[in-house]
TORKOL-4160 file (C-alpha; in steps of 0.2 Angstrom, whole numbers, padded with zeros to 4 digits, m for minus):
333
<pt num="1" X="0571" Y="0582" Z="m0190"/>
<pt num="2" X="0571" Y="0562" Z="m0188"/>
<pt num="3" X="0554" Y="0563" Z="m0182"/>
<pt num="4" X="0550" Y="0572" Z="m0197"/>
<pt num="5" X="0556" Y="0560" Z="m0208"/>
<pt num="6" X="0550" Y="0548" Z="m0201"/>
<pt num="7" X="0531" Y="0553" Z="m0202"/>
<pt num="8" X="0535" Y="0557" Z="m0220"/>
<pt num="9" X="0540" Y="0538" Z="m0223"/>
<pt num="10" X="0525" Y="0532" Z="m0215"/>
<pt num="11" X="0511" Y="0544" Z="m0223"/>
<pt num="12" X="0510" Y="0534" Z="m0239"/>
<pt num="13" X="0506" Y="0519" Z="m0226"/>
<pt num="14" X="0495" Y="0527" Z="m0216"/>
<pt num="15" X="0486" Y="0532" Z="m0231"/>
<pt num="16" X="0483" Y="0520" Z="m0241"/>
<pt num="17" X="0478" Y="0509" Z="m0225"/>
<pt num="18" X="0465" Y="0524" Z="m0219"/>
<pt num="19" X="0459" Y="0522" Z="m0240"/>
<pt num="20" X="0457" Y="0502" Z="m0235"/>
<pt num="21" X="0448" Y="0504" Z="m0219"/>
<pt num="22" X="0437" Y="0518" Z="m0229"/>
<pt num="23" X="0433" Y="0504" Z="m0245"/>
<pt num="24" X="0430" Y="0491" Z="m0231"/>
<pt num="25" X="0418" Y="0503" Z="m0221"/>
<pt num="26" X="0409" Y="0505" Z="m0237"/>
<pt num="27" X="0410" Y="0488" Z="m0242"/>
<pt num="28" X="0403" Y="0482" Z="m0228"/>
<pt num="29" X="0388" Y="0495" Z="m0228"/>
<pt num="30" X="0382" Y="0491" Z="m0247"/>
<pt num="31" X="0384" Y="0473" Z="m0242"/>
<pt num="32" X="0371" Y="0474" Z="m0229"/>
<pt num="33" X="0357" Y="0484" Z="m0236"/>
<pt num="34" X="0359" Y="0472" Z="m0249"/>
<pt num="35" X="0357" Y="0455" Z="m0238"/>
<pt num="36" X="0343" Y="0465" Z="m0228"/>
<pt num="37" X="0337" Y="0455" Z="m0220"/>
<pt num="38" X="0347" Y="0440" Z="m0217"/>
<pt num="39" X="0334" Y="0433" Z="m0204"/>
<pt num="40" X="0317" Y="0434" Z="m0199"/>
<pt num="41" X="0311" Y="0455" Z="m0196"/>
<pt num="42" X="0298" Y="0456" Z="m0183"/>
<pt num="43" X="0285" Y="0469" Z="m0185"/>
<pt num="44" X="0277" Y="0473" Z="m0167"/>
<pt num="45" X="0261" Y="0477" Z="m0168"/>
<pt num="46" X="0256" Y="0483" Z="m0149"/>
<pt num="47" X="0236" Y="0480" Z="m0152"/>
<pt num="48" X="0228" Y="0464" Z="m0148"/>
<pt num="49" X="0226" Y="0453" Z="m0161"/>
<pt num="50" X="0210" Y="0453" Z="m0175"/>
<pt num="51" X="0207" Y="0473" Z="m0178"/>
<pt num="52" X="0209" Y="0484" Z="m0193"/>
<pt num="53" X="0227" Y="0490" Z="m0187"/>
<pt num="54" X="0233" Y="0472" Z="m0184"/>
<pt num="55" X="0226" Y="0468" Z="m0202"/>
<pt num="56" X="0235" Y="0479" Z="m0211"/>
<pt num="57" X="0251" Y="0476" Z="m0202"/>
<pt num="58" X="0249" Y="0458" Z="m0206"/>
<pt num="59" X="0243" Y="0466" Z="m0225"/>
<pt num="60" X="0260" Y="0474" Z="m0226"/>
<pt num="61" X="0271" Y="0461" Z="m0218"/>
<pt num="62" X="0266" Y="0448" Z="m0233"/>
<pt num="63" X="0270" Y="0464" Z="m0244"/>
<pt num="64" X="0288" Y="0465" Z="m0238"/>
<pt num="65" X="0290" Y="0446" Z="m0238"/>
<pt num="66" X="0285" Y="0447" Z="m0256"/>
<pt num="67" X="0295" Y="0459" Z="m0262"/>
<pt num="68" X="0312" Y="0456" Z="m0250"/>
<pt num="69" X="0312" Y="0436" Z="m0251"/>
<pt num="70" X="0314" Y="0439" Z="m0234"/>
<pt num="71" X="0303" Y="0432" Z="m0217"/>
<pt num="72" X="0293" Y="0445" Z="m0209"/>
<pt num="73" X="0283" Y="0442" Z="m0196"/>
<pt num="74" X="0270" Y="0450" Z="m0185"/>
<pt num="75" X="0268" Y="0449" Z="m0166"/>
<pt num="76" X="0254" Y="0458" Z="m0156"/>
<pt num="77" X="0261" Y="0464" Z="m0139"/>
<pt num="78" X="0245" Y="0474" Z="m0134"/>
<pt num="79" X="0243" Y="0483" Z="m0116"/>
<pt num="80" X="0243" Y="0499" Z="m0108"/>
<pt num="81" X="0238" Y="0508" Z="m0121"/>
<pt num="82" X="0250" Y="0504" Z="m0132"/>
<pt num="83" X="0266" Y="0507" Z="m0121"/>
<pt num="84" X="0271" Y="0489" Z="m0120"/>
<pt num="85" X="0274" Y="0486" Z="m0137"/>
<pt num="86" X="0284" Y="0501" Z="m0140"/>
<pt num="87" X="0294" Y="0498" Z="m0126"/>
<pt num="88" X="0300" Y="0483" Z="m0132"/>
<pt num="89" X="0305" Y="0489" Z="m0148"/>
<pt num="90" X="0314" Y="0504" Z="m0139"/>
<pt num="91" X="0325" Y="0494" Z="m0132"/>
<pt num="92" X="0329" Y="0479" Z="m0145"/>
<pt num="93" X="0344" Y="0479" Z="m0156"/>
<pt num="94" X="0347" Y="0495" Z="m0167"/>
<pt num="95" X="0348" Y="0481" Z="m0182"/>
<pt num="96" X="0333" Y="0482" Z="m0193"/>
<pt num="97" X="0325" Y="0465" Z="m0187"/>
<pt num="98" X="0313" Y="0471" Z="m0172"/>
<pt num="99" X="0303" Y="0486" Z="m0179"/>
<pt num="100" X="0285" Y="0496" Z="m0170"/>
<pt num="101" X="0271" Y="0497" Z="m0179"/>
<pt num="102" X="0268" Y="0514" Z="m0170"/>
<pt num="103" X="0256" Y="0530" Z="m0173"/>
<pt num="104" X="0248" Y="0543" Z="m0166"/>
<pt num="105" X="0244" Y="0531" Z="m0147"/>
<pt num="106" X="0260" Y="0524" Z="m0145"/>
<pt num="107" X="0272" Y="0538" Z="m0153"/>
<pt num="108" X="0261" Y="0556" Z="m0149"/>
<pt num="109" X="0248" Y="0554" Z="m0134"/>
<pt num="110" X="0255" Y="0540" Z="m0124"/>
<pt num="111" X="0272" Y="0550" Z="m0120"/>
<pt num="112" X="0262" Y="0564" Z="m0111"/>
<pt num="113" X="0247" Y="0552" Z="m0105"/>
<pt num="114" X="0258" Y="0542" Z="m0092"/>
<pt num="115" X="0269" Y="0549" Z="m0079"/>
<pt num="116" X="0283" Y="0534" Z="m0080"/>
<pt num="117" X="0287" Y="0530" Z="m0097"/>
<pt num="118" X="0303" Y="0520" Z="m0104"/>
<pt num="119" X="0305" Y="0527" Z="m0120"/>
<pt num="120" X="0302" Y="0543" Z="m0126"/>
<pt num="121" X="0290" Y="0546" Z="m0143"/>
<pt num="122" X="0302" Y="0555" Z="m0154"/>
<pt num="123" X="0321" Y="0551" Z="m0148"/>
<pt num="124" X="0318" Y="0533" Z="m0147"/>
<pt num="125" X="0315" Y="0528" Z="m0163"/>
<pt num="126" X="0320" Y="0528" Z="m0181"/>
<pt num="127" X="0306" Y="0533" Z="m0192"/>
<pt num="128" X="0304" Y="0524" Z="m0209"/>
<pt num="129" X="0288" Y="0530" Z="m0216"/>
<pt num="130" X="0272" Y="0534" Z="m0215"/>
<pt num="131" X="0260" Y="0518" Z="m0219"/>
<pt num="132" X="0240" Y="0524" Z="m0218"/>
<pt num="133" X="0228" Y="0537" Z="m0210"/>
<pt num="134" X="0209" Y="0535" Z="m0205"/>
<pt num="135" X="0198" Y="0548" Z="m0198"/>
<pt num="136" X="0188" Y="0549" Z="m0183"/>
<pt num="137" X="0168" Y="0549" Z="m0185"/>
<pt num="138" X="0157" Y="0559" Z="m0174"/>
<pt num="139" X="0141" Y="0548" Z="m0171"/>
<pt num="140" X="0126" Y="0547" Z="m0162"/>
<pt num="141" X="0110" Y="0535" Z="m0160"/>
<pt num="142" X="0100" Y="0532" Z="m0175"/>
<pt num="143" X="0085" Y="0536" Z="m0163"/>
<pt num="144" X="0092" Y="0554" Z="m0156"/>
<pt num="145" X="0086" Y="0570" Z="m0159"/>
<pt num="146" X="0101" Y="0577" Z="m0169"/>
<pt num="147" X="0103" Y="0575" Z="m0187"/>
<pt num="148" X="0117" Y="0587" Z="m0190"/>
<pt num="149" X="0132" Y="0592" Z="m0179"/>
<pt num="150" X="0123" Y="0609" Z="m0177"/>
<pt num="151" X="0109" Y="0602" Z="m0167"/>
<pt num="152" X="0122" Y="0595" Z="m0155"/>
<pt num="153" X="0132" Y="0609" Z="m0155"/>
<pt num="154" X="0117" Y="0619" Z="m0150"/>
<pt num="155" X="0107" Y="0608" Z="m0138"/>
<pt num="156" X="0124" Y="0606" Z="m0127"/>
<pt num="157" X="0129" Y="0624" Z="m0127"/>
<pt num="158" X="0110" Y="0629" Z="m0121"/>
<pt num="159" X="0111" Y="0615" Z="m0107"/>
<pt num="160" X="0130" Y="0615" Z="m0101"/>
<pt num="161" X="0135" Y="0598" Z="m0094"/>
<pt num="162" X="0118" Y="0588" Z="m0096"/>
<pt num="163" X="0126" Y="0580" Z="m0111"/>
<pt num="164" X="0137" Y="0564" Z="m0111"/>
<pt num="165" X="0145" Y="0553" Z="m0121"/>
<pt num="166" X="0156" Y="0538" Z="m0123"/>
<pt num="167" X="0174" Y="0531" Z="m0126"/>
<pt num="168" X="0184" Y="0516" Z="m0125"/>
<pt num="169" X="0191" Y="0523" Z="m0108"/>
<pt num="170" X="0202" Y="0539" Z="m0102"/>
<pt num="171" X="0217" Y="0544" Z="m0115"/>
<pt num="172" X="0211" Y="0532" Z="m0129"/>
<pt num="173" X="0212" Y="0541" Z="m0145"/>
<pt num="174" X="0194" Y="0543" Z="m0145"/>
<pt num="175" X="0193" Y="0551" Z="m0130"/>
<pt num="176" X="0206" Y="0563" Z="m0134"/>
<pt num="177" X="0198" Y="0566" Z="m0150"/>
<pt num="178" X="0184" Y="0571" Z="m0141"/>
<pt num="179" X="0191" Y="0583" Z="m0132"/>
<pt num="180" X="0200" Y="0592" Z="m0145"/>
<pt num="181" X="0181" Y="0594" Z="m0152"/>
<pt num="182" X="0176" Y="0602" Z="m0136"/>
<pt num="183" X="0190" Y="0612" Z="m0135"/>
<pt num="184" X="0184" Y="0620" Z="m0153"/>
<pt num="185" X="0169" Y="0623" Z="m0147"/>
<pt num="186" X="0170" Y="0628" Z="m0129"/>
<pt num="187" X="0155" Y="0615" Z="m0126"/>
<pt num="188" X="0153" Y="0604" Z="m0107"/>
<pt num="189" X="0149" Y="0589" Z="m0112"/>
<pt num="190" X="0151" Y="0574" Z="m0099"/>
<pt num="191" X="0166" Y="0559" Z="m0102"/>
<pt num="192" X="0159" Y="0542" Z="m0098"/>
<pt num="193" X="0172" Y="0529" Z="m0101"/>
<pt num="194" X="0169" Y="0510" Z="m0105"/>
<pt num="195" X="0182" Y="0496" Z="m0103"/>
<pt num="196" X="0184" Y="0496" Z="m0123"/>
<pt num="197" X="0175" Y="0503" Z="m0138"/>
<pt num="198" X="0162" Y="0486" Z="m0140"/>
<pt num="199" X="0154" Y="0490" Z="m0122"/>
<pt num="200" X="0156" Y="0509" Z="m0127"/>
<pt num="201" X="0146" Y="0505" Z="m0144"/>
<pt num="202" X="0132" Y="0498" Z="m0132"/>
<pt num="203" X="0131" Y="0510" Z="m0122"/>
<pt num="204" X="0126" Y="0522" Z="m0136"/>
<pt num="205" X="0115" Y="0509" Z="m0143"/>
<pt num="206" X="0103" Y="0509" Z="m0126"/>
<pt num="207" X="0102" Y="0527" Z="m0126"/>
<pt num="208" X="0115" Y="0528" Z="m0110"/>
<pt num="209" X="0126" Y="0539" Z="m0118"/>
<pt num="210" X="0122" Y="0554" Z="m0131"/>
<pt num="211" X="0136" Y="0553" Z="m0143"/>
<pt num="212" X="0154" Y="0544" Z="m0147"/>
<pt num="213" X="0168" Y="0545" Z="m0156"/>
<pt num="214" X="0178" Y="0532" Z="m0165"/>
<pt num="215" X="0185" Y="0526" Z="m0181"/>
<pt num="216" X="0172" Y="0519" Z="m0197"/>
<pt num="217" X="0178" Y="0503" Z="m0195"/>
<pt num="218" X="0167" Y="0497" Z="m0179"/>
<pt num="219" X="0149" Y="0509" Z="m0182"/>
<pt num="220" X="0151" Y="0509" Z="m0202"/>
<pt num="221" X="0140" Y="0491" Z="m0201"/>
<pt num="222" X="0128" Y="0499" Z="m0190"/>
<pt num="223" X="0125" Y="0516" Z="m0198"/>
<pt num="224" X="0119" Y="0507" Z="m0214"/>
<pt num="225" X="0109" Y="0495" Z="m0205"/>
<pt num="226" X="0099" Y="0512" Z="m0199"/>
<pt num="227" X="0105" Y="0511" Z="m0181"/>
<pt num="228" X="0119" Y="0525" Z="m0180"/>
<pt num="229" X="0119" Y="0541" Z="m0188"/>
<pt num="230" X="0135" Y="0549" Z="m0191"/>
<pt num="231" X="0134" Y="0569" Z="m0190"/>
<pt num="232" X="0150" Y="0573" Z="m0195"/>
<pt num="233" X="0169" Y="0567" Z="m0202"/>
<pt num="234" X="0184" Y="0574" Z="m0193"/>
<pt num="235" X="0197" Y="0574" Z="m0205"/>
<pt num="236" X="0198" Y="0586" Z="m0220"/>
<pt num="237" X="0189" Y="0577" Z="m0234"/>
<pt num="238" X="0174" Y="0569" Z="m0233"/>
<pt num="239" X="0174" Y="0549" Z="m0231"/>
<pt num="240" X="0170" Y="0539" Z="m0249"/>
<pt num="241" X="0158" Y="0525" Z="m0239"/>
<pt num="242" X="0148" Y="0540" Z="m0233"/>
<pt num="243" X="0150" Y="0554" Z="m0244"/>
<pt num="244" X="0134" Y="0566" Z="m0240"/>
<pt num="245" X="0142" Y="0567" Z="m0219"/>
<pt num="246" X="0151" Y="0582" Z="m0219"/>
<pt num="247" X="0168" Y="0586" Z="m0209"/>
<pt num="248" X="0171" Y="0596" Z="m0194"/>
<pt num="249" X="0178" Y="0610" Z="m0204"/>
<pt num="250" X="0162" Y="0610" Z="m0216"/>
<pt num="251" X="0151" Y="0609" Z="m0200"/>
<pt num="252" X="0158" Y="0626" Z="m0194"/>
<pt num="253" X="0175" Y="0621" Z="m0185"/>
<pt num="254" X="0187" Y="0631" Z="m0196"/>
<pt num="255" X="0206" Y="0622" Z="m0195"/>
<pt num="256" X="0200" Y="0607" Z="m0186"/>
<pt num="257" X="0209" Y="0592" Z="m0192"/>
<pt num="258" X="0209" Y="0575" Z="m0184"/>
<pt num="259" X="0213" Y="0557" Z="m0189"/>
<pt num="260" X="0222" Y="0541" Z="m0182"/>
<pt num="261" X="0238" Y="0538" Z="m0190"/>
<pt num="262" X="0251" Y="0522" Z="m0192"/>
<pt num="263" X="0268" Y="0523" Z="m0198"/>
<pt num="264" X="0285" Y="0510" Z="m0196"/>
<pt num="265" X="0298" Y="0514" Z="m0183"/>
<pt num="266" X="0314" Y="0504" Z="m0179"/>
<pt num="267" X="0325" Y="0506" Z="m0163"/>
<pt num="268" X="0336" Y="0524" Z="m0161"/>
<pt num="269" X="0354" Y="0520" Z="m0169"/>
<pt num="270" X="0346" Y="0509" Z="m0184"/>
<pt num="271" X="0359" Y="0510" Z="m0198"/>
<pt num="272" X="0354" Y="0521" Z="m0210"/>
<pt num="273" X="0352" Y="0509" Z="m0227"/>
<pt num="274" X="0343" Y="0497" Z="m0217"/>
<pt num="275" X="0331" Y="0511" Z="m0214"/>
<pt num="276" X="0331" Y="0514" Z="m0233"/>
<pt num="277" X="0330" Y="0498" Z="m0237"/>
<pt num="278" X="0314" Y="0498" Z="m0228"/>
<pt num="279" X="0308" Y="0513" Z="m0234"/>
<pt num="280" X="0307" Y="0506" Z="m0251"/>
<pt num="281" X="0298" Y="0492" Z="m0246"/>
<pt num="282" X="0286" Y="0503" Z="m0238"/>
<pt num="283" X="0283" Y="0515" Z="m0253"/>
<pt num="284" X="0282" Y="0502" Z="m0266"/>
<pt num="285" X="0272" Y="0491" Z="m0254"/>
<pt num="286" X="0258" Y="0504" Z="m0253"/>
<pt num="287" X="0258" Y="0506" Z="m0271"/>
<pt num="288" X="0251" Y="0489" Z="m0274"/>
<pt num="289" X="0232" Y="0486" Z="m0280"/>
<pt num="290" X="0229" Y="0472" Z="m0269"/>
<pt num="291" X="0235" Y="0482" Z="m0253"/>
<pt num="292" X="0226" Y="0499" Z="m0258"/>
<pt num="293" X="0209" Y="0487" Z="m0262"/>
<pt num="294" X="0211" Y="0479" Z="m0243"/>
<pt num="295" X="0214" Y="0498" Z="m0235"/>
<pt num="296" X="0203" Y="0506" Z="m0242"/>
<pt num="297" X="0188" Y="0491" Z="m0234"/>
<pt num="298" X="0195" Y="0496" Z="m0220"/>
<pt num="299" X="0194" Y="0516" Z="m0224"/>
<pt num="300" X="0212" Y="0516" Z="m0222"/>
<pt num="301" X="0221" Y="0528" Z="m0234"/>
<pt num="302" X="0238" Y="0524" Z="m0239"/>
<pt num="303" X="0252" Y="0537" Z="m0235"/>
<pt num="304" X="0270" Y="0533" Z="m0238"/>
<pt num="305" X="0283" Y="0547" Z="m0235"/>
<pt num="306" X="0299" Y="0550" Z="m0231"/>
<pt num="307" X="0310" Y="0545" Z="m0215"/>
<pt num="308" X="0309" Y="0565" Z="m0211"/>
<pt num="309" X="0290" Y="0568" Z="m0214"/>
<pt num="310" X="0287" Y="0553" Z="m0203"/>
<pt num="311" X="0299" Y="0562" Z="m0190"/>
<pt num="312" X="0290" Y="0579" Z="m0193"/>
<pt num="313" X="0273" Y="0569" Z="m0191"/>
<pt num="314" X="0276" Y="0566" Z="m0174"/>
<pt num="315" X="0283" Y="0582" Z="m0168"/>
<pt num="316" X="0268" Y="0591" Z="m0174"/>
<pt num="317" X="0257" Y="0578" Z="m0169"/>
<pt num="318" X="0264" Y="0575" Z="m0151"/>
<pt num="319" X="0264" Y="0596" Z="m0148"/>
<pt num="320" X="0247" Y="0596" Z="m0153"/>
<pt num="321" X="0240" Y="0582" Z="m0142"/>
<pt num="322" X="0249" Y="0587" Z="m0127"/>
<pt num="323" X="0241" Y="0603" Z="m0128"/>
<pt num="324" X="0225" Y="0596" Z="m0127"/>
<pt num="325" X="0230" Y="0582" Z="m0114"/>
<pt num="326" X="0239" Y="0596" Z="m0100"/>
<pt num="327" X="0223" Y="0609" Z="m0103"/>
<pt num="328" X="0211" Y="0594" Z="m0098"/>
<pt num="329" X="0224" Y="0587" Z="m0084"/>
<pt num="330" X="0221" Y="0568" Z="m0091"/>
<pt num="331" X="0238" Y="0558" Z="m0083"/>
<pt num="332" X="0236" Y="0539" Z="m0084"/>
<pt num="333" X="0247" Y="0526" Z="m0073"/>
């Protein structure tokens, strides 16, 4: 009965401290979405410096400086396919200030390519939104015999395995991309990696190779000076800078839907109104005309989501690439 008593006497205490505790909590919460951020955020970009991705990283960066007050920076940490840089960010402080400029390499294909990986594409990271997309072309030499996708299609299923073309190297996003192509297919056509997409590009150009697949940003030049010809797009809609090339799905490939993808990620654990925060810096970032103008040179287009679409982008994105990377038994070490 004492005992009794006695927790009766201390409940109003216990109470009303637990009610302090809980007002301080959310103090303290509100307060540092609000000071987000109190120092410098780096963005780690894991691509060498120069290209289209690091561009619009740095494009977004003075975005969020803009809007926040705040520093953010941008730091290429490029190697092994993208793995190096997303390593790093998987294991920085959960705290908002070191966040990956990851996608469809370093989040989706890389976790199956490599055998020994540090972090894992979907548990290791927070995702904050999805930034931009840009589809793949499917291109050959301007001199070659085939002017539409068909011709291809046709010529390489008559004469298996006497066709060949090019990529940046085994498991680069084009590569894979052009597996999932043959795999739509059922075509044999012969991989010849290069040590990057420039030697890649020149090797098309001398007639070494019979087609390649890659981005607009790096052939786009080249097709309009007459020395490309692009056969097909391999995303759903057309390309605006080349809008008489038809898609995959337009070509005959019913369903088939490819395209390079970026979004922000911060370390596993990140509070969640820091990723909020950051959200909101991303959506309204994407919505400005100076940003939208400098994508779309680069046949970016802008795609802010949610924290969960960007989650849900990944798991769709990562089953359906590991498909295609266990059937063609491509491992990378």
């Amino acid at each position: 009965m004492t005992l009794t008593r006695s927790m009766r006497a201390a409940a109003p205490v216990l109470l009303s401290a637990l009610t302090m505790l809980t007002v301080q909590a959310f103090g303290s919460t509100a307060a540092r979405a609000a000071d987000y951020p109190e120092r410098t955020v780096t963005i780690v970009v894991p691509y060498a410096p120069g290209g289209a991705t690091d561009a619009s990283a740095r494009l977004l960066a003075q975005a969020f400086q803009k809007q926040s007050g705040g520093a953010f920076v941008v730091e290429n940490v490029a190697g092994a396919g993208t793995t190096i840089g997303a390593a790093r960010v998987a294991r920085a402080p959960a705290d908002g200030y070191t966040l990956l400029w990851g996608g469809l390499t370093s989040n989706a294909m890389a976790p199956h390519l490599y055998a020994k990986l540090s972090y894992d594409g979907i548990t290791s990271f927070a995702p904050i939104s999805l930034i931009a997309s840009q589809p793949y072309l499917l291109f050959v030499n301007a001199q070659s015999p085939y002017n539409k996708l068909g011709d291809l299609v046709a010529k390489a299923r008559a004469e298996p395995g006497k066709l060949n073309f090019a990529s940046p190297g085994e498991g680069s996003s084009p590569h894979l991309t052009t597996e999932l192509f043959l795999n739509a297919t059922k075509l044999s056509i012969q991989h010849v990696p290069y040590k990057g997409a420039a030697p890649a590009m020149t090797g098309l150009l001398a007639g070494d190779v019979d087609m390649m697949v890659d981005t607009p940003t790096a052939p786009l030049p080249m097709i309009k000076a007459g020395r490309l010809r692009p056969l097909a797009v391999t995303s759903r809609q057309r390309l605006p800078e080349l809008p008489d090339v038809p898609t995959m799905q337009e070509s005959g490939l019913a369903d088939f839907d490819a395209a390079t993808w970026f979004g922000l990620f911060a370390p596993r654990g990140t509070p969640p109104e820091v990723i909020a925060a950051l959200n909101r810096l991303a959506t309204a970032a994407l919505k400005e005309p100076a940003v939208l103008a400098q994508m779309k040179l680069a046949s970016f287009t802008p795609t802010p989501s949610t924290p969960e679409q960007l989650a849900e982008k990944v798991r769709s994105e990562s089953a359906k690439w590991n498909r295609i990377i266990k059937e063609k038994h491509i491992r990378l070490e």
